[in-house]
N, C-alpha and C positions, 0 to 999 in steps of 0.2 A: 354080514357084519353086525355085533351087536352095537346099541346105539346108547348114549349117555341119555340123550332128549330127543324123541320120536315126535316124527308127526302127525302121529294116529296112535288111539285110542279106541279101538271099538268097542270093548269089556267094559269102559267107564260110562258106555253110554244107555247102557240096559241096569247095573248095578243089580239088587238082590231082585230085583221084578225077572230075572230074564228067566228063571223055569217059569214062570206065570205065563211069559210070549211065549216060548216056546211048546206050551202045551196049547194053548190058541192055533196055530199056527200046525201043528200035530193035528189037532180037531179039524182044521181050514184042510187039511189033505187027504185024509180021510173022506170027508165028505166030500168032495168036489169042488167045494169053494175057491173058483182057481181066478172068475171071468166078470170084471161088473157086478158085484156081489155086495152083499148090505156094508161088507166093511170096507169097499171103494166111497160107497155113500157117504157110510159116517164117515171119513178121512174128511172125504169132498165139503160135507158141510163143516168138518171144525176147523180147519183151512181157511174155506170162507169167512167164518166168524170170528177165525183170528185174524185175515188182513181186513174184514170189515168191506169185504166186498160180496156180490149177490150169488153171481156164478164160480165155480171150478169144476175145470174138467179136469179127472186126471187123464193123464197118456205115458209115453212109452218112453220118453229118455228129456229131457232139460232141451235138442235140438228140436225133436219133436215138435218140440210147444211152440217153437218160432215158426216151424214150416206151418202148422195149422194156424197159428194165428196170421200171418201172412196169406195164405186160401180163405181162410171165413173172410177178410176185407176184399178179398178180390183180386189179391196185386197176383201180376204173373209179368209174363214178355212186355216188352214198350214199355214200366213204370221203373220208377227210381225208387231205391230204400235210403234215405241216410245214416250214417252210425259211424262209430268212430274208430279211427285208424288203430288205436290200441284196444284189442280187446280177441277174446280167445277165437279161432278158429269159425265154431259152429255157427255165432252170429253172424256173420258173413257166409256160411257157405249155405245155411238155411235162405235169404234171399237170392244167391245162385242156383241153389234145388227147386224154385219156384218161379226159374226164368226171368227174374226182374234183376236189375242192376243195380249193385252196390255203389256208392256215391259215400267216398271218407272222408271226414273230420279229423285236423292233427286236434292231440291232447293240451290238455291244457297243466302247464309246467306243477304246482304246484296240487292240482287236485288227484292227476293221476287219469281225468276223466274227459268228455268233449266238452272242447271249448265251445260254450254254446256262443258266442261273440262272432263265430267264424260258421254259424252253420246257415244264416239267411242268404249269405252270399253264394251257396251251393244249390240252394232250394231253383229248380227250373219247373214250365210246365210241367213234364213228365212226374215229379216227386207226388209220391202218394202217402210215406208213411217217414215221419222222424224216429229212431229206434235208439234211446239211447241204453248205456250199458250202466248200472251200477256196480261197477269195476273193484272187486277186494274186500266187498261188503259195505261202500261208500254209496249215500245215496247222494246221486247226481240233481244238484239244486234244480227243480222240475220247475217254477215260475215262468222262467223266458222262454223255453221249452211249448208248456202251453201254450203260449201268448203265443210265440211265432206259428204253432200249427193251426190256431184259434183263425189267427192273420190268411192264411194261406191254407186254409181248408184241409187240413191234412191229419192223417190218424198220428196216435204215439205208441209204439210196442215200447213197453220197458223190458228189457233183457235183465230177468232180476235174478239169474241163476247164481249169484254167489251172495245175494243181501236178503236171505230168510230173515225176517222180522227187524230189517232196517226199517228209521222213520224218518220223515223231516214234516218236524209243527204235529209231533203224534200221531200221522199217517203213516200206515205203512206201503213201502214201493211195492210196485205192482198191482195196487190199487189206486194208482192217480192217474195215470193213463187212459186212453181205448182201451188196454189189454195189457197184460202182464205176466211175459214167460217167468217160469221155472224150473230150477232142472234140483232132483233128490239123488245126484250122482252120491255114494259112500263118502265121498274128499266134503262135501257140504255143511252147513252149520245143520239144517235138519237133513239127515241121510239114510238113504236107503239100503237095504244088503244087497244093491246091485243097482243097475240105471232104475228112473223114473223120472215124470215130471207132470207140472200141469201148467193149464192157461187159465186164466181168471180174468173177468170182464163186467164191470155194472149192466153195461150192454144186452137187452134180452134176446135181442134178434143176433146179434154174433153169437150167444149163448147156443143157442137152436146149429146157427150153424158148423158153429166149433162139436160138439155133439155129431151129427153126420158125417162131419168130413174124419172123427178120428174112428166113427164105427161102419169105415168102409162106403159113406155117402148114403147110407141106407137110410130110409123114413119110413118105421114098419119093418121089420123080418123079410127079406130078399125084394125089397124094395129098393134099389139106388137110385136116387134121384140127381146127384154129383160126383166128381169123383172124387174118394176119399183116399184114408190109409187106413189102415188095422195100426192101431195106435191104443193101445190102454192102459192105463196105471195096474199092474198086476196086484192080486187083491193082496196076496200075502206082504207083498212091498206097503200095500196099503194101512194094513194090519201093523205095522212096525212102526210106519212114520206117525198113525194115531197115539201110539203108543209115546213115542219119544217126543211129539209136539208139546208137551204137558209140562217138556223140560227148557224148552227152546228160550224164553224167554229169560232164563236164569243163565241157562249159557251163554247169551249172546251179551249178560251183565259183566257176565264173568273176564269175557273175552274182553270186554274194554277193559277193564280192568288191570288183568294181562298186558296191556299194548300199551296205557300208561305207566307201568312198573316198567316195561322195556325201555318206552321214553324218555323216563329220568334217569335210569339208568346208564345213557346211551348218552345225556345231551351234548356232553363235552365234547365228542368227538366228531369226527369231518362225516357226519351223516346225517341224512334228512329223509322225512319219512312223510305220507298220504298227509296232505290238511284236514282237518276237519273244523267245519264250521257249528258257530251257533244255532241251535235249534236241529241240529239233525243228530242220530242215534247210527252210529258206523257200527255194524256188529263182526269187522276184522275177520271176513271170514278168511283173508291170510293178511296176515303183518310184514310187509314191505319193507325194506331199508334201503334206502337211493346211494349211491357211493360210486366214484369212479374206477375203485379198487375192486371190484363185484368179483371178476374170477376169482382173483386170487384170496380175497377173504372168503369165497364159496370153501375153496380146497383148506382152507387152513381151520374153517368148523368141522367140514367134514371129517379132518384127520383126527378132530378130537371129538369125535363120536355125534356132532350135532348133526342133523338132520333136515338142515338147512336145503333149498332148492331152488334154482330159476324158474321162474314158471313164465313162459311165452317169451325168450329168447331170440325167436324171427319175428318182428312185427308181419302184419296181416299182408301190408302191401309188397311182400318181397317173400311171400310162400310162394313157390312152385305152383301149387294148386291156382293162383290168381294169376299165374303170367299173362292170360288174356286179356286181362283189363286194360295192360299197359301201366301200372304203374311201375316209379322208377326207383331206386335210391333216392333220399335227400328231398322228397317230396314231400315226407310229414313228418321231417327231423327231431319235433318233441317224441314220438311215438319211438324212433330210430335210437334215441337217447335212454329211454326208461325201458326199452327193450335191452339193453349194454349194462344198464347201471341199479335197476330193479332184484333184490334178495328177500327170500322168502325165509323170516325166522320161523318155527316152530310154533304154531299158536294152536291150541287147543281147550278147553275150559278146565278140563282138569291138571292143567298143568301146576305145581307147587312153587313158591318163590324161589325154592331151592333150586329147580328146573330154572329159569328163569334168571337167576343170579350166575349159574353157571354157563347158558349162552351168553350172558353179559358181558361176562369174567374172559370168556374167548375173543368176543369183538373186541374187548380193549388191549389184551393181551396185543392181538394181532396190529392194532393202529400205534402202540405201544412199542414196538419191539425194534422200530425203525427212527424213533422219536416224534413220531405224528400224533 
């Protein structure tokens, strides 16, 4: 079906340079350049020097980077993870592929994120790592966050797979933490032409370790000293995201931008959307609209060509995959609620007002047509 407003762009994102990559990338095949290669490095360092942190490793996909960062701290069987009841699949199943135990957090109404008010009361001996998620491109206020793991001795994994070059107070997430996943799935504000991801850490001794455990546990050429994965940022994925980083911060301008024009757009009617606070930099890597009319305004962009989608539809504690936890219905009712009522506009940086005015023009039409 053709679409009026897509949620992808890939052509927009290379513009006149892409025979330039594509001859790199030619040359990168040619030669062998497939494995750990100068241009994993240079990625890894400009990476680093954009979130302003010491280490990056790349690896193998955005899940990746939470299993290994979860091994280089140690956590496996008998420890607890926390993190929060809304939030994609892999966050939670990376703490299950690592034997340790998932412990949720409901959301908190208005941010979309963990209520961090409600996470001291969770923390037992067993708890070894707090893991919050910056959910939508929102960075999750990290202040009480530290303090409470500072309190209780405990690491913090940022799960920063959808906030590439989010801030709060001019820092970027993923480097305020112990550690800081990310995932370069294509759907991403910075994206790759297939999976990737890294872990980034000030930390020099997780450094070393994160290193081993994604190259197989090895110290030295057929040396294992642990056990690892074969986990690596593929050079040519590497070669692309150097490439495209150069734009990131324009886009992620862009995108607010975008998500303000939808705002005012939009304010009149019975819908509400992510808070964002003072001092922090939301880079929308999808633009939300909260509504109790969710299906039915899905079907009725859709028929006019938008491109609208729900993204995570079953909260975490009522997947199949988690039956064994035992959680139940009605246990983390904010998450129960913005899993119902959560719509995904269209958000891209190249998107035109005209784009833009014309998903508008549908959302009111629709709250419009019944006198709402």
């Amino acid at each position: 079906m053709s679409r009026a407003v897509s949620r992808y762009n890939y052509a927009a994102q290379f513009g006149p340079a892409l025979p330039a990559v594509m001859a790199d990338v030619e040359q990168m095949l040619v030669d062998g350049r497939y494995i750990l290669t100068a241009e994993v490095s240079a990625f890894e360092q400009a990476w680093g020097a954009y979130l302003g942190v010491k280490h990056v490793r790349g690896v193998n996909t955005g899940t990746d980077a939470l299993i290994l960062a979860l091994l280089a701290l140690g956590v496996g069987p008998g420890d607890e993870v926390v993190t929060q009841a809304n939030t994609f699949y892999a966050t939670v199943a990376a703490i299950r592929l690592v034997g340790a135990t998932p412990v949720l957090v409901d959301a908190d109404e208005e941010t979309f994120l963990i209520d961090a008010a409600r996470l001291e009361e969770v923390i037992t001996p067993r708890t070894r790592v707090l893991m919050p998620v910056h959910l939508f491109g929102k960075p999750t206020p990290m202040g009480p966050i530290l303090a409470l793991a500072a309190k209780h001795g405990l690491a913090v994994v940022e799960d920063a797979a959808q906030a590439h070059g989010a801030k709060i107070a001019g820092k970027c997430v993923g480097a305020i933490g112990t550690v800081g996943c990310f995932s370069f799935h294509p759907s991403k504000n910075l994206a790759a032409a297939g999976d990737g991801g890294a872990v980034v850490t000030n930390d020099d001794r997780l450094a070393e370790a994160l290193q081993q455990r994604r190259e197989l546990g090895q110290c030295g050429q057929n040396h294992h000293v642990v056990l690892g994965l074969n986990s690596k940022l593929d050079a040519i994925q590497a070669r692309i995201l150097h490439y495209k980083l150069a734009s990131l911060e324009a886009w992620n301008a862009q995108r607010r931008r975008l998500a303000e024009a939808y705002r005012e757009r939009l304010a009149d009617l019975p819908v509400s959307f992510q808070q964002v606070h003072a001092g922090e930099e939301h880079v929308f890597h999808l633009f939300q609209v909260r509504t109790d009319r969710r299906d039915d305004l899905l079907c009725a962009l859709q028929a006019a060509g938008v491109d609208a989608i729900v993204r995570y539809p079953t909260p975490i504690h009522l997947q199949p995959a988690f039956a064994d936890q035992g959680w139940r219905r009605g246990q983390f009712p904010i998450a129960e609620r913005l899993a119902d009522e959560l719509l995904c506009l269209p958000m891209r940086p190249d998107l035109g007002s005209d784009a833009i005015d014309y998903v508008a023009d549908r959302v009111r039409a629709f709250f419009h047509r019944d006198g709402r």
